[in-house]
C-alpha positions in Angstrom: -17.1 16.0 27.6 -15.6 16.8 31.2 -12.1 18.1 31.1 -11.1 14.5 33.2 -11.4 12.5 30.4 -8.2 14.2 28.8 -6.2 14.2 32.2 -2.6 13.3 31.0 -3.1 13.6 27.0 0.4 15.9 27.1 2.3 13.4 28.6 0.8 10.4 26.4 1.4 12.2 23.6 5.6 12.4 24.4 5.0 8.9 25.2 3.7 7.8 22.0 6.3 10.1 20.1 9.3 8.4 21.5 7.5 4.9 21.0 7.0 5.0 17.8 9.5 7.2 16.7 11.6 5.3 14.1 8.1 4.4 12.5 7.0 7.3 11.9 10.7 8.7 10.7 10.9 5.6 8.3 7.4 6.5 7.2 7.5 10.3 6.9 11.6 10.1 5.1 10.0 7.7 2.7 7.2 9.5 1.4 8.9 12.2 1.3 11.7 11.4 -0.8 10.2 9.1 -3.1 7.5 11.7 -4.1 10.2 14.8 -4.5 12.8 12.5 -6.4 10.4 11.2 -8.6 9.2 14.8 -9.0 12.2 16.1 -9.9 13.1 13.4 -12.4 9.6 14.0 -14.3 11.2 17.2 -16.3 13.7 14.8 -17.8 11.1 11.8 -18.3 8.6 13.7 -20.5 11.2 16.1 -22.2 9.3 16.4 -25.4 5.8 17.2 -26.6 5.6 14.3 -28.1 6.1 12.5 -24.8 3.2 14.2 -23.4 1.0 13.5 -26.1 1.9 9.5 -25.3 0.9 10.0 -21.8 -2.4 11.5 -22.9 -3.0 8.4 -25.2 -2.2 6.7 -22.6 -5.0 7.8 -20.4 -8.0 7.5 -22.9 -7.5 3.6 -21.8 -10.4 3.4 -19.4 -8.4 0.6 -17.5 -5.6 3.5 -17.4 -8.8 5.4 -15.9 -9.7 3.5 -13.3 -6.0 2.6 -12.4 -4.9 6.1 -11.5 -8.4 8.7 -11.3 -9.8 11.1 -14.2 -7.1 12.5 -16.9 -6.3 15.9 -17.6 -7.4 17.9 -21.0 -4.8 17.1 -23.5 -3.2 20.7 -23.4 -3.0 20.8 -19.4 -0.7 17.8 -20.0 1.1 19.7 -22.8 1.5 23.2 -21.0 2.3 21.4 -17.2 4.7 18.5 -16.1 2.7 18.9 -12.8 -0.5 17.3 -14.3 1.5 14.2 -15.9 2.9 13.9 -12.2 -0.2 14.3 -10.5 -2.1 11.9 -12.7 0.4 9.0 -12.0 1.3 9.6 -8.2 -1.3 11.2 -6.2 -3.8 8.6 -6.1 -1.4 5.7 -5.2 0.4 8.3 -3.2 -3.0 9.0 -1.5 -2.9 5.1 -1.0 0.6 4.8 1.0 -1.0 7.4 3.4 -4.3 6.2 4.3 -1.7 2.6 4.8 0.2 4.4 6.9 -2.8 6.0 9.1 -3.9 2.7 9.5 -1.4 0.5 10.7 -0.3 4.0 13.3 -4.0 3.8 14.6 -4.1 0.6 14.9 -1.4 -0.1 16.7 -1.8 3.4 18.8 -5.2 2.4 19.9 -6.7 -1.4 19.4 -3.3 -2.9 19.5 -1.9 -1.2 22.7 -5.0 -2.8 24.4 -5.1 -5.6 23.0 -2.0 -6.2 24.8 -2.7 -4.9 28.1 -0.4 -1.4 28.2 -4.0 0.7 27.8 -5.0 -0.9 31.2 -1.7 -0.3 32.9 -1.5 3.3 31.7 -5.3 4.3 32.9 -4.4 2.7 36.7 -2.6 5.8 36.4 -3.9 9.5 37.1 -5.0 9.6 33.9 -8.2 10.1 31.5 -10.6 8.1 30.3 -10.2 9.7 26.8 -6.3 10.4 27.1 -4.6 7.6 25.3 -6.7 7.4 22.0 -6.4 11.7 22.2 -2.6 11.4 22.2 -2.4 8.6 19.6 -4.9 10.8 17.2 -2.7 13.7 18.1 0.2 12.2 16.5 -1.2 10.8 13.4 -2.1 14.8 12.8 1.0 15.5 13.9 2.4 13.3 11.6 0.0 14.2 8.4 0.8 18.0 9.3 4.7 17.4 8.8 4.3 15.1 5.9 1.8 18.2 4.1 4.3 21.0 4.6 7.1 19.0 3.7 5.7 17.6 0.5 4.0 20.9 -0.5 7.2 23.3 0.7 9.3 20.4 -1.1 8.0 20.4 -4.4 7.6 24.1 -4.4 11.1 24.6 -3.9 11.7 22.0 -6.9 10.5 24.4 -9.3 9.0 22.4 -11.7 7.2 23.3 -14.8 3.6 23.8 -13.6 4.6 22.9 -10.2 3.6 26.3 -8.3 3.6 26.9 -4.4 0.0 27.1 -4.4 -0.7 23.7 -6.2 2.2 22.2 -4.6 1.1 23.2 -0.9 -2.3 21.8 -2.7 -0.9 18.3 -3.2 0.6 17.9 -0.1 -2.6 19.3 2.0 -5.0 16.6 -0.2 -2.2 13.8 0.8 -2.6 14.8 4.8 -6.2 15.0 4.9 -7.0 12.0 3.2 -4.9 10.2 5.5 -6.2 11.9 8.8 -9.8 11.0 7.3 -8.4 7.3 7.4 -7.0 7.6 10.7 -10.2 8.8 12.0 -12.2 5.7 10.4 -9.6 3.4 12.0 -10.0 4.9 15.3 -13.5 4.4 14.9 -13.4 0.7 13.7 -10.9 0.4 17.4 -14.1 0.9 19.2 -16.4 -1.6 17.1 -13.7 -4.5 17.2 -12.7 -6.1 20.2 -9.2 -7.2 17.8 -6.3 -5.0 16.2 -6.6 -8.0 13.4 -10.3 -6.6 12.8 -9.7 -3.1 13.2 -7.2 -3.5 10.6 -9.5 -5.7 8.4 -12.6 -3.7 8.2 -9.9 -0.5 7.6 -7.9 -2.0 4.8 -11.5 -3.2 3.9 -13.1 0.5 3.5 -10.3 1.0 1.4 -10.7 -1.8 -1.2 -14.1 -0.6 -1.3 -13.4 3.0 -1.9 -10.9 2.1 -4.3 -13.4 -0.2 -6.5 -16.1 2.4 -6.1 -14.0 5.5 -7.6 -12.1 3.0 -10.1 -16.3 2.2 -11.2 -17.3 6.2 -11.0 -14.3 7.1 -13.0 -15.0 4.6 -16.0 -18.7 4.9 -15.9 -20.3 7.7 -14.5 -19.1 10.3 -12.2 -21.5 10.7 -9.6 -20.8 7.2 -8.2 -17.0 8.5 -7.3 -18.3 10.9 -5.3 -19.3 8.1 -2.9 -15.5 7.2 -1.9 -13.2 9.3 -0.1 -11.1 8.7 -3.2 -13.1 9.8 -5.4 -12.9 13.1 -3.6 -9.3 12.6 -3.6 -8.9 13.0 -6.9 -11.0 15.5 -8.0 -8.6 18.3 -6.7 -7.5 19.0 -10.5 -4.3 19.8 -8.7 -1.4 21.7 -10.7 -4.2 22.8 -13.2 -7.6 24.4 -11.5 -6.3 23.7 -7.4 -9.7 22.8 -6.3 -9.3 22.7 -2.4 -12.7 21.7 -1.7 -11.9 17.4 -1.5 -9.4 19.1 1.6 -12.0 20.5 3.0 -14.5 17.5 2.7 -11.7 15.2 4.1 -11.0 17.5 7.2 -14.6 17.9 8.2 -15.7 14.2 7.4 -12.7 13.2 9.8 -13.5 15.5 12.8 -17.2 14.0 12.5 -15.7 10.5 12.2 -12.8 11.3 15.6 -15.8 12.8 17.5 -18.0 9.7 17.2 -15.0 7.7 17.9 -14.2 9.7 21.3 -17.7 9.2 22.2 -17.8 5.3 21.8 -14.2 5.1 23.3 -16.2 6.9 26.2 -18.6 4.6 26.8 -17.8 0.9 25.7 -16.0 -1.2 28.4 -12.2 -1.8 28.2 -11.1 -4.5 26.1 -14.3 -5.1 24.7 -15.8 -4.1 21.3 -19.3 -2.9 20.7 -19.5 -5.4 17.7 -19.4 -8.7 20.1 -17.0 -11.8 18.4 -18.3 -13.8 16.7 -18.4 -17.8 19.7 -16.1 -20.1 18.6 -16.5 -23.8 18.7 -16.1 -25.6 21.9 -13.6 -27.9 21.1 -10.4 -27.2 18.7 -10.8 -28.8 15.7 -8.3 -31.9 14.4 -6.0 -29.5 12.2 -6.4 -26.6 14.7 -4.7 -29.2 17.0 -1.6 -29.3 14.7 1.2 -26.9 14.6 0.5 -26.3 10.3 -3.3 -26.2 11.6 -2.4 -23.7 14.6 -0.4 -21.3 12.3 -2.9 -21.4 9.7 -5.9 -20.1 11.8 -3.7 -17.5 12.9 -2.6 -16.3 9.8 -5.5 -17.3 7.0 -7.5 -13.4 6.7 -4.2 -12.2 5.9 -3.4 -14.8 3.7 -6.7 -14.3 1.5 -7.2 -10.8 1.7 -3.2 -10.5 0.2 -4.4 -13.6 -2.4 -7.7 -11.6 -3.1 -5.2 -8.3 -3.9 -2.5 -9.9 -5.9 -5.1 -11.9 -7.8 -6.8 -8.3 -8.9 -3.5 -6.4 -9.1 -2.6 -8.8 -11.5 -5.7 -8.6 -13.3 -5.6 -4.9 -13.6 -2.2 -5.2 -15.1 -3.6 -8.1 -18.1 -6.2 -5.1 -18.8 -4.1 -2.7 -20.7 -1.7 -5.5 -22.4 -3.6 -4.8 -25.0 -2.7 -1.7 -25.8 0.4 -1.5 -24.3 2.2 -1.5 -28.2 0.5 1.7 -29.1 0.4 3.6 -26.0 3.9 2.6 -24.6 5.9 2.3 -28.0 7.8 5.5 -28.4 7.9 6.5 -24.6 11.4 7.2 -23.7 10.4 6.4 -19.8 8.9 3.1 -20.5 12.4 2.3 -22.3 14.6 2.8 -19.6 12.0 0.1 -17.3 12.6 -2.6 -19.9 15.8 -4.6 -20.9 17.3 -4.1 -24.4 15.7 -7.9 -26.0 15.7 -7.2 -29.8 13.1 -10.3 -31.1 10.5 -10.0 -28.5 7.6 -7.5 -28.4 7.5 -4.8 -25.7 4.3 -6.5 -23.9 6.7 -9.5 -23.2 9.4 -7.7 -22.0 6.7 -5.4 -19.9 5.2 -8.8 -18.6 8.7 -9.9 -17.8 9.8 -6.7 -15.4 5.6 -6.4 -14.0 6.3 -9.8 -12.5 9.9 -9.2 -11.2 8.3 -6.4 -9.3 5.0 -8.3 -8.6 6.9 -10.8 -7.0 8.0 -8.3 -4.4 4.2 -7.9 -3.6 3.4 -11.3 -3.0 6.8 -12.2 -0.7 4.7 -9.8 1.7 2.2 -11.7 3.2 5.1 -15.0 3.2 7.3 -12.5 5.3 3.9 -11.3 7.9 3.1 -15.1 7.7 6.8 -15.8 9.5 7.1 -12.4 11.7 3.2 -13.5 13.3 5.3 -16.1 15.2 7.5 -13.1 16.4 4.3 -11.5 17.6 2.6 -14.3 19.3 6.1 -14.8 21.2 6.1 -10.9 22.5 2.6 -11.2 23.4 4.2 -14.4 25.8 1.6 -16.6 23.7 4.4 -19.2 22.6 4.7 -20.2 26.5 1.4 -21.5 26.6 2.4 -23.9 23.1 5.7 -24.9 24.2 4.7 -26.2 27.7 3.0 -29.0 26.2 4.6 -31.7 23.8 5.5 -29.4 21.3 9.4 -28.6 20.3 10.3 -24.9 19.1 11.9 -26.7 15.2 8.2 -28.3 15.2 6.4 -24.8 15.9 9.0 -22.5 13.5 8.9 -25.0 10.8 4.9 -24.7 10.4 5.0 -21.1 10.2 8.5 -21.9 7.7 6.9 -24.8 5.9 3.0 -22.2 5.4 5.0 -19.2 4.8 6.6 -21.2 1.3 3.0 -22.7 0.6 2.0 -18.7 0.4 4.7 -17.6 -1.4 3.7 -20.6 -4.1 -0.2 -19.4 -4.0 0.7 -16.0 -4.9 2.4 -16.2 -8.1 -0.2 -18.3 -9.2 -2.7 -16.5 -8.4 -0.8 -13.4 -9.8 -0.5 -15.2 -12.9 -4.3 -16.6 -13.2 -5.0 -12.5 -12.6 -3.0 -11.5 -15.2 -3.4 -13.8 -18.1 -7.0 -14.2 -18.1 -7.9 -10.6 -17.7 -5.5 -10.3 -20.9 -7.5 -12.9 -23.1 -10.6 -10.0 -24.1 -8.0 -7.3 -24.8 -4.9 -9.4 -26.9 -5.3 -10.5 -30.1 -2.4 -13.1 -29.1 -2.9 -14.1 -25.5 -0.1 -14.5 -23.3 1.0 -17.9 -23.1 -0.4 -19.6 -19.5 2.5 -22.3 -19.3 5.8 -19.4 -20.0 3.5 -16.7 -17.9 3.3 -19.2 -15.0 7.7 -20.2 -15.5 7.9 -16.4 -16.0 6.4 -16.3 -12.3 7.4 -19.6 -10.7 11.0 -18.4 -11.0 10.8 -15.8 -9.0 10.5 -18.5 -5.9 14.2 -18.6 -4.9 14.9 -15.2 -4.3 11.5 -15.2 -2.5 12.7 -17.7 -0.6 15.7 -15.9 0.2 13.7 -13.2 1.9 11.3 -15.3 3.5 14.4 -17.0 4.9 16.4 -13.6 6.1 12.9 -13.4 8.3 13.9 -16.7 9.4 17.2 -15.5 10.4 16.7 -12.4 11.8 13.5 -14.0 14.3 16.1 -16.8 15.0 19.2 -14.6 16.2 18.5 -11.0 16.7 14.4 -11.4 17.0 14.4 -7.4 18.3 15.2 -5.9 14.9 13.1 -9.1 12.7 10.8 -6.2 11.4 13.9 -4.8 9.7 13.3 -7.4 6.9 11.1 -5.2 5.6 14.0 -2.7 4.6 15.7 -5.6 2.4 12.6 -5.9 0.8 11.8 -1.7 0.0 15.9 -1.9 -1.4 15.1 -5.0 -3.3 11.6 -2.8 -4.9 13.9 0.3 -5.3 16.6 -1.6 -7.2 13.9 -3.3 -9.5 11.8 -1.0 -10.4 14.7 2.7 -10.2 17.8 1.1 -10.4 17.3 1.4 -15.0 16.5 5.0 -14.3 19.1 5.9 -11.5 21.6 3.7 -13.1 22.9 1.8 -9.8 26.4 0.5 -9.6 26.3 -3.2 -10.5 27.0 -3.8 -6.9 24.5 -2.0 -5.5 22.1 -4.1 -8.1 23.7 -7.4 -6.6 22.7 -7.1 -3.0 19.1 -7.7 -4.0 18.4 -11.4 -4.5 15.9 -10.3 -7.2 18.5 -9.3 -9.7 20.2 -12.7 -10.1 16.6 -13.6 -11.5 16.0 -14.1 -15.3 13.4 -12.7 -16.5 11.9 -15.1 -18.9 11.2 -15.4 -21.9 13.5 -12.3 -22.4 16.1 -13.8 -20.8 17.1 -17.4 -20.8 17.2 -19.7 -17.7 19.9 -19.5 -15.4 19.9 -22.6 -13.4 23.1 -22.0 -11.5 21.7 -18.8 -9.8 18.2 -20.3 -9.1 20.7 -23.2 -7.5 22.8 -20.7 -5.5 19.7 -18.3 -4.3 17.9 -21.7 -3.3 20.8 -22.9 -1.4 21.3 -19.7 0.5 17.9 -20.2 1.4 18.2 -23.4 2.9 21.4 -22.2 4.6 20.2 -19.1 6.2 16.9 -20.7 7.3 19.5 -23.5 9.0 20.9 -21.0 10.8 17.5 -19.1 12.4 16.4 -22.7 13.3 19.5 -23.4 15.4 19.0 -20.1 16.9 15.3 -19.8 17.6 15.8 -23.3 18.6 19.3 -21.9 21.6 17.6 -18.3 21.8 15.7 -17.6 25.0 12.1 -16.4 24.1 10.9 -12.7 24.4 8.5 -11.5 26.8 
């Protein structure tokens, strides 16, 4: 390729840096610290051998198997803390990477043209290769930090079994999956003519490699050598340090980046060399309807998130079965649950998985509401509001769908879990306390849904920072036993004044107050959206 086509790259590259900059902070500092605190907590989880021998129970389950990869021998677990970590974080470590990659790519490449700033840039002095260079440039730039300062980190941690070698190991397997990723989405910017379908056929390629290595792993190997996880996970990290999946991962994604340039090269802007699909000539009755409007926009998200939380929740009812024997005497697993003398550990363990389930499905509720924040940046909302259409009308379909979806999830969540749970319990859950146990969740979901609400209404600029409430909210749910919060810290997330039944009994006053701060709150980002003056 002629040196032209790169013209500018240096300068994009600063460019993209300082645009994205808190992103990629918020993304690098979280990684980072969740994966060395939870390291460094692991020597006081699994003090004894008998803990260890639990955890190697734990992973004969094949539904354990083809959760979290291939175990370890029995006496790499005993003789290395390392292994016990790597087994439960690196593959869903592996995971928050690739996410990561994508949504970067995405929104470095498809995204950015999508909305017109690729054109404006390359009126410039600039090549025809430059932007998509820089924005690849920065996801390895951003995979290379995120390697050394995982693998330096742990090192320096000085763990049992957690040596520089494997610990450089773990971080290098983490950055090249994700680069790998990166370089599929980069590729999937050229075939869509959409950041919504580069994203799709992405996340897509994930749920597929995920399914394929979660198949290899339980049935026979050589299938899990088809995924990118399955490579993944075959680094026998801590134990053997097998550096071959990096190497794999590195050349696959400088094959995949090359094709990628090449087809950026010569496809037209703004167009995709997978053509969309024609729509219909005239709008439909319900399309024509603000509810109908909002839910074309939104509906692949909604039922690729329903699709997910209906199989997370079914990978969850597989091991209730043997939850008793595997979980029983693990000290780890007791500092998760509440102290409910009477009822058996898989109801308290169904009890906190939907408390922190429930944090899962306020997601796609929350993207359902912040899509009307990026229709009105993309000056979209104009075009609605110049006809016979009021801003309350427009905000409360998005409100009005975004509740609906919240609603969906849990029972979907709930039809996951308990009927994966009737082949492996000889008591099934009950449907009807499974389904309260879930439904009550709904106020505090509510809650966040209507913080988005209030946020898009008042201060639109910083709406995305809803999602910190809802990390804090995960953090204090699923750490705060372990980390022992102060109670107050525990009281700023809505999700704590929940009950979690049947362990706990129903407290109508605090479903009463979180529901009426939700009406309050959503009150108040109507008045303003409604007063605001729009973006763009």
């Amino acid at each position: 390729m002629k040196k032209e086509l790169f013209k500018g790259t240096l300068s994009l590259i600063k460019f993209q840096f300082r645009q994205q900059r808190i992103k990629l902070f918020l993304w690098l500092f979280g990684l980072i610290l969740v994966t060395l605190s939870v390291a460094a907590s692991y020597p006081s989880i699994y003090k004894t051998e008998a803990d260890k021998q639990g955890f190697a129970l734990t992973m004969d389950n094949p539904a354990m198997t083809a959760m979290l990869g291939p175990g370890y021998e029995l006496e790499d677990y005993l003789d290395s803390v390392g292994a016990i970590f790597a087994q439960e974080m690196l593959l869903f470590t592996i995971i928050a990477v690739i996410i990561m990659n994508i949504l970067l790519v995405s929104k470095s490449t498809r995204s950015d043209e999508e909305d017109g700033r690729i054109e404006l840039v390359r009126s410039l002095s600039i090549g025809r290769l430059a932007y998509v260079s820089a924005a690849m440039t920065v996801v390895l730039t951003v995979n290379f930090i995120l390697t050394i300062a995982i693998g330096a980190g742990l090192a320096l941690l000085n763990v049992e079994g957690m040596g520089p070698e494997s610990s450089f190991l773990y971080g290098s397997i983490l950055g090249a999956t994700g680069l790998m990723f990166g370089g599929l989405s980069m590729l999937f910017a050229q075939l869509s003519e959409t950041s919504r379908g580069t994203t799709m056929f992405s996340f897509g390629i994930l749920i597929v490699a995920y399914l394929i290595r979660a198949i290899g792993d339980v049935s026979n190997e050589t299938i899990s050598f088809i995924s990118p996880l399955g490579w993944s996970v075959r680094t026998n990290v801590f134990i053997e340090d097998h550096w071959w999946p990096v190497v794999v991962n590195l050349i696959t994604a400088i094959a995949i980046i090359l094709i990628a340039l090449y087809l950026q090269a010569i496809r037209d802007l703004g167009s995709g060399l997978i053509p969309a699909r024609k729509g219909r000539y005239d709008a439909t009755r319900i399309l024509q309807t603000p509810l109908g409007f909002a839910w074309r926009l939104t509906r692949t998200n909604i039922i690729s998130w329903g699709i997910g939380i209906f199989l997370l929740g079914a990978s969850f009812g597989a091991i209730l079965g043997d939850l008793e024997t595997y979980y029983g005497d693990m000290e780890l697993i007791q500092e998760f649950l509440k102290d409910a003398p009477g009822y058996t550990m898989t109801e308290q363990f169904v009890a906190l998985l939907l408390a922190i389930m429930s944090l899962f499905s306020v997601v796609p509720a929350v993207m359902t509401v912040l899509k009307l924040k990026g229709e009105e940046t993309k000056n979209r909302t104009e075009i609605l509001y110049s006809r016979a259409l009021s801003r309350g009308e427009m905000l409360g379909s998005y409100a009005a769908l975004s509740i609906a979806v919240t609603v969906l999830m849990q029972i979907l969540l709930v039809i996951g879990l308990w009927s994966a749970s009737l082949s492996v319990m000889e008591e099934p859950l009950s449907f009807s306390t499974t389904l309260e146990s879930a439904l009550v969740y709904l106020p505090a979901m509510w809650a966040v849904v209507g913080l988005a609400i209030l946020l898009l209404g008042l201060v639109p600029k910083v709406a995305s920072f809803v999602w910190l409430y809802v990390v804090f909210c995960f953090v204090v749910l699923y750490l705060g036993g372990i980390l022992d919060f102060p109670d107050w810290v525990n009281q700023l997330s809505v999700f704590f004044h929940i009950p979690q039944i049947p362990v706990e009994d129903m407290d109508v006053p605090s479903l009463a107050v979180l529901s009426g701060l939700a009406v309050c709150i959503v009150v108040i980002g109507f008045i303003g959206y409604r007063k605001r003056d729009l973006a763009g």
